[in-house]
C-alpha positions as CSV (number, residue, x, y, z in Angstrom):
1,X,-15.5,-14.3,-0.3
2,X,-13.2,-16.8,-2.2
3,X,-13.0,-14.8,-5.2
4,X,-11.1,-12.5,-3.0
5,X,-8.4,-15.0,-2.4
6,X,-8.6,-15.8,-6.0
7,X,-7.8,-12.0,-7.2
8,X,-5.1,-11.9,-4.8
9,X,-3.6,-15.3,-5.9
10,X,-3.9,-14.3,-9.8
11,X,-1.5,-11.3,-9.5
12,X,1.4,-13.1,-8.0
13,X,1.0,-15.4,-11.2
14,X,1.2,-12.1,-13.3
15,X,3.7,-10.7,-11.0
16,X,6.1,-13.4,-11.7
17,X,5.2,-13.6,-15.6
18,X,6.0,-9.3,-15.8
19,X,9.3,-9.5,-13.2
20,X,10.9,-12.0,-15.5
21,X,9.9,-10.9,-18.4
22,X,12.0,-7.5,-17.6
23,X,14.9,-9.0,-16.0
24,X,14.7,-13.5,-16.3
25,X,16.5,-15.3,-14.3
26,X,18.3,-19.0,-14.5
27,X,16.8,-21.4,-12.6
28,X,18.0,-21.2,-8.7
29,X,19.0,-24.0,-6.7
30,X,16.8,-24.8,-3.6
31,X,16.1,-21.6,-1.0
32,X,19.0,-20.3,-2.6
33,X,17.8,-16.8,-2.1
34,X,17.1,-17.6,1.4
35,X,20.9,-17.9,2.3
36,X,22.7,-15.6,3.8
37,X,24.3,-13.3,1.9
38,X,22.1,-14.2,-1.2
39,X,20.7,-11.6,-3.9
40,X,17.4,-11.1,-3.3
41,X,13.9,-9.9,-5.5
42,X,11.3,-9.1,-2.8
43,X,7.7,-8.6,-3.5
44,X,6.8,-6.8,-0.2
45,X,2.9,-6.8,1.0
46,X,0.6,-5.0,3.2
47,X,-3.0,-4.9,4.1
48,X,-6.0,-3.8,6.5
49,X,-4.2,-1.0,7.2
50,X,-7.6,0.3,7.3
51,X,-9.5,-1.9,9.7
52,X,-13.0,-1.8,8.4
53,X,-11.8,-3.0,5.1
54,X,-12.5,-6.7,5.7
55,X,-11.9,-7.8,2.2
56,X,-8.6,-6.9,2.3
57,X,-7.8,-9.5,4.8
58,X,-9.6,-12.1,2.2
59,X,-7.0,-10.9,-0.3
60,X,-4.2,-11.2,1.7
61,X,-5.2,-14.8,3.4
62,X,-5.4,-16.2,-0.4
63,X,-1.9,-15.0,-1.6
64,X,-0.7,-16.3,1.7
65,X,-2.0,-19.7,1.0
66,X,-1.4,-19.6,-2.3
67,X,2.4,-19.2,-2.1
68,X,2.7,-21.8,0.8
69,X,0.8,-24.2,-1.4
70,X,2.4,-27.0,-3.7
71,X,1.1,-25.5,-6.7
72,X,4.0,-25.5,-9.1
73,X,3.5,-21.9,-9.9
74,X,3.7,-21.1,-5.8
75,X,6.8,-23.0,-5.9
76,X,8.2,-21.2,-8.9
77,X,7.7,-17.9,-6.8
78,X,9.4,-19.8,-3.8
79,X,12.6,-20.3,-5.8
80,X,12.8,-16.8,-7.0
81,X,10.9,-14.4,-5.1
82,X,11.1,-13.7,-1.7
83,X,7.8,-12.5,-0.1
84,X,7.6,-10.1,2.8
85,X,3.7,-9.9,4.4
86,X,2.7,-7.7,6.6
87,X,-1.6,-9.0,6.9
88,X,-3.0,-6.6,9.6
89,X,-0.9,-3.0,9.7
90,X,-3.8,-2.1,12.0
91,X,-4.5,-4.5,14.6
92,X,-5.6,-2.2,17.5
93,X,-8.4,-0.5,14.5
94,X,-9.6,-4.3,14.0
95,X,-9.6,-5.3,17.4
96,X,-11.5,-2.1,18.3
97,X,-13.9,-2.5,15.2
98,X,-12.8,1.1,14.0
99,X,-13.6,1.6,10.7
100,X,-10.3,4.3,9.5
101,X,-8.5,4.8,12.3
102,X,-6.0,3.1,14.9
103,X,-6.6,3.4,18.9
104,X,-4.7,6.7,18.5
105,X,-7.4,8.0,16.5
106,X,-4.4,8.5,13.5
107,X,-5.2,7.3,9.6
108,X,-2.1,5.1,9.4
109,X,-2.3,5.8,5.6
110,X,-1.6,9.1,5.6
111,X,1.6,9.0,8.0
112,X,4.1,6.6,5.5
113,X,5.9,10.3,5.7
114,X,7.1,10.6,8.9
115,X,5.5,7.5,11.4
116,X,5.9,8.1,14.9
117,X,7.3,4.6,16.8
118,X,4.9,5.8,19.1
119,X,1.7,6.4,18.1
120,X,2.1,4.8,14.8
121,X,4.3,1.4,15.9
122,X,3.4,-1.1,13.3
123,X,4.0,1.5,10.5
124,X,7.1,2.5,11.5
125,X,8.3,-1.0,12.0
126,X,7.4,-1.6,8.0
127,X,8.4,1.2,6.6
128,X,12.1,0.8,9.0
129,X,11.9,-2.8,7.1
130,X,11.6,-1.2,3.8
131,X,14.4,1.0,4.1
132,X,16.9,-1.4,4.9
133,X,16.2,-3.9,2.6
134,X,16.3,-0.5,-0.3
135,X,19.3,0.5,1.5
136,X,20.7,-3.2,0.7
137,X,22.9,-3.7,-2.3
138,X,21.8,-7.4,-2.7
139,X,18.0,-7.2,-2.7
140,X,15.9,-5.6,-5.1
141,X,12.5,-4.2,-3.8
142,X,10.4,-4.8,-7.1
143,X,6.6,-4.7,-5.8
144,X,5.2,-2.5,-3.0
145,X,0.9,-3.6,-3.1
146,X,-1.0,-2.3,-0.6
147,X,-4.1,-3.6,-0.2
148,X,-7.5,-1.9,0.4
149,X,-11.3,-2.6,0.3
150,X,-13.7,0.1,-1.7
151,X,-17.3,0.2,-0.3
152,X,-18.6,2.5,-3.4
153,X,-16.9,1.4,-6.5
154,X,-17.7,-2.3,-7.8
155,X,-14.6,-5.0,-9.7
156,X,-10.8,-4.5,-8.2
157,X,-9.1,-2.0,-9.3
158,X,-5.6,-0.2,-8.9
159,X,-4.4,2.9,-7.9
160,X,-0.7,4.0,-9.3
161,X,2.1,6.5,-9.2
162,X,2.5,9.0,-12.0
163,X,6.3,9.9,-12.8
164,X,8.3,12.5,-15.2
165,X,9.8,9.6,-16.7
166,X,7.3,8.7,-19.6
167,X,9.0,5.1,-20.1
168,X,8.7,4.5,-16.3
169,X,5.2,6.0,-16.2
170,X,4.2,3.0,-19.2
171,X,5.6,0.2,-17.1
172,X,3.7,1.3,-14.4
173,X,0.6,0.5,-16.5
174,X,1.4,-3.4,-17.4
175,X,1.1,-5.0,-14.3
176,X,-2.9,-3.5,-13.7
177,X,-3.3,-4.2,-17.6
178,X,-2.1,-7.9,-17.0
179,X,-4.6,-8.1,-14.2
180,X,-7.8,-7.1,-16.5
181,X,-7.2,-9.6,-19.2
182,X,-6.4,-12.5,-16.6
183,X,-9.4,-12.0,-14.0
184,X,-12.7,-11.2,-15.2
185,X,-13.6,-8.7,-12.0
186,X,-10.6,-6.5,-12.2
187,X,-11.6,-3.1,-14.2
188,X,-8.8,-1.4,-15.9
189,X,-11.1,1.7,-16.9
190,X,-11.3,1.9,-13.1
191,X,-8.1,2.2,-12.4
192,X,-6.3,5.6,-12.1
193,X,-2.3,7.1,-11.6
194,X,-2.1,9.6,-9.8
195,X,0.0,11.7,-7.3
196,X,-2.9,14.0,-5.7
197,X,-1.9,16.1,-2.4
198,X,-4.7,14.3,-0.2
199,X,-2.7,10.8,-0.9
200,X,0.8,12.0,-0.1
201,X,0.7,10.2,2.8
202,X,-0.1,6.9,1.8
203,X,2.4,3.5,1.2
204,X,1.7,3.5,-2.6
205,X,3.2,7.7,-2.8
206,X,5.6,7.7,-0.4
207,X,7.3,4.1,-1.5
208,X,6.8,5.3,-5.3
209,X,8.8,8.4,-4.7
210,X,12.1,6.5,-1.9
211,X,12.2,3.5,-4.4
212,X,13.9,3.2,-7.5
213,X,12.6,2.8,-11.5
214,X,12.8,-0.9,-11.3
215,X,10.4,-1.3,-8.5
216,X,6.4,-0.8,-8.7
217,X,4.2,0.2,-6.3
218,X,0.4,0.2,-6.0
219,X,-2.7,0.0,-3.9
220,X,-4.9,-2.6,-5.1
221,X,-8.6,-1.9,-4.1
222,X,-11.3,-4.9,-4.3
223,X,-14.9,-3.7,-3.9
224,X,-17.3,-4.4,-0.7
225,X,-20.1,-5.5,-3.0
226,X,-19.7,-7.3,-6.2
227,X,-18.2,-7.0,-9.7
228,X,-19.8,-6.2,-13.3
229,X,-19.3,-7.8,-16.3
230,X,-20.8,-5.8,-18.7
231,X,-23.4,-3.7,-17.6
232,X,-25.5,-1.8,-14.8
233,X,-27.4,-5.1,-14.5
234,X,-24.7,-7.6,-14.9
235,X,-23.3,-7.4,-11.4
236,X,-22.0,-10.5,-10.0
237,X,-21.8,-10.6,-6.1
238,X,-18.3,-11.5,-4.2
239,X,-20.1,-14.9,-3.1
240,X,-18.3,-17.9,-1.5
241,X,-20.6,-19.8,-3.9
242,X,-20.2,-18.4,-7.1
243,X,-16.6,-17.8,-6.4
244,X,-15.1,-21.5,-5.4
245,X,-16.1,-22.8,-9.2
246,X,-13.1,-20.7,-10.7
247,X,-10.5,-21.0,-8.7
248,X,-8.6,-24.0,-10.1
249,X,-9.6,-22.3,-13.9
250,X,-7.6,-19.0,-12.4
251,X,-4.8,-21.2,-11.1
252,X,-4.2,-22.6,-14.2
253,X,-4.3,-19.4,-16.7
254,X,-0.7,-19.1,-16.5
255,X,0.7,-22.6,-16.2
């Protein structure tokens, strides 16, 4: 499952390349977003908020080495970024070995709306979180990915927000396009923008529709199974094995 940590490590790479592309920044001094006071560009994270979706926990664990790491490019994204990581939004669902839904028998993905403190605690404490830091003159919430595990489809894929706004609606699209040239399992053709009724509820629709045009939000799904490379009988399975052999070649893409 290392090529789960690998997908989740590439995108902060391409993260940073699209965030200063758009706005670039001079170079900071040390932790200087860190003081107090400071201006702040937060990449904010969530995952397993559906507890049977192991691999999301896979994704998560390698961005969170990655950006603690000594690679240059993690400390790059140190000096600039500030990451807030929120690994396991459904603890009591893992702990239980549910596969959906939390102790209170509640989809916690279908609730960003309205969470209750009770019955939907770790929820509400992120999406309280969230709010303040929007409601924040000095920080700037530029990516909301939520991250999921798909036991059907095969590759990673995203799922995004469609807007009025054609020009918003375009830049939408970079970040998942940046993704398919840079990792070979992530599938643009699988990826889809939508704002369907049945999702409403979810982090990617209700953050796309509270946040502003300069910040992005998606839900980034990596399969159960394995990824294809060109065909029905190309697949490629999400081994440890097979996996471990690219990750210093994905590291290095964007150095």
């Amino acid at each position: 499952f290392e090529h789960f940590f690998q997908l989740g490590q590439m995108q902060f790479q391409i993260a940073l390349h699209l965030s200063f592309s758009l706005c670039p920044l001079p170079p900071p001094s040390a932790a200087a977003n860190l003081r107090p006071g400071a201006e702040q560009r937060v990449v904010f994270i969530t995952a397993r908020v559906h507890p049977g979706e192991t691999p999301s926990s896979f994704v998560c664990q390698g961005i969170i080495d990655f950006l603690v790491s000594q690679h240059p490019i993690a400390k790059v994204l140190r000096d600039h970024l500030v990451f807030k990581i929120a690994p396991m939004l459904n603890p009591d669902g893992v702990y239980l070995g549910n596969y959906r839904c939390s102790l209170m028998g509640f989809d916690l993905n279908r609730h960003w709306a309205n969470p209750s403190p009770w019955a939907h605690p770790t929820l509400h404490g992120v999406k309280q979180l969230i709010i303040e830091m929007y409601n924040n003159p000095k920080i700037n919430l530029e990516f909301y990915i939520d991250i999921h595990a798909h036991s059907t489809m095969m590759n990673g894929f995203m799922y995004g927000n469609i807007f009025e706004d054609e020009e918003r609606f375009q830049r939408q699209a970079v970040f998942p396009k940046l993704l398919c040239q840079n990792a070979e399992d992530f599938s643009y053709s699988s990826t889809s923008f939508n704002r369907d009724a049945v999702k409403a509820g979810t982090g990617r629709r209700f953050l796309g529709g509270l946040l502003n045009d300069t910040s992005y939000c998606y839900t980034l799904e990596v399969s159960f199974y394995s990824y294809v490379l060109g065909g029905p009988t190309s697949a490629v399975p999400y081994t440890e094995e097979a996996c471990i052999l690219l990750k210093s070649f994905l590291f290095l893409q964007h150095t």
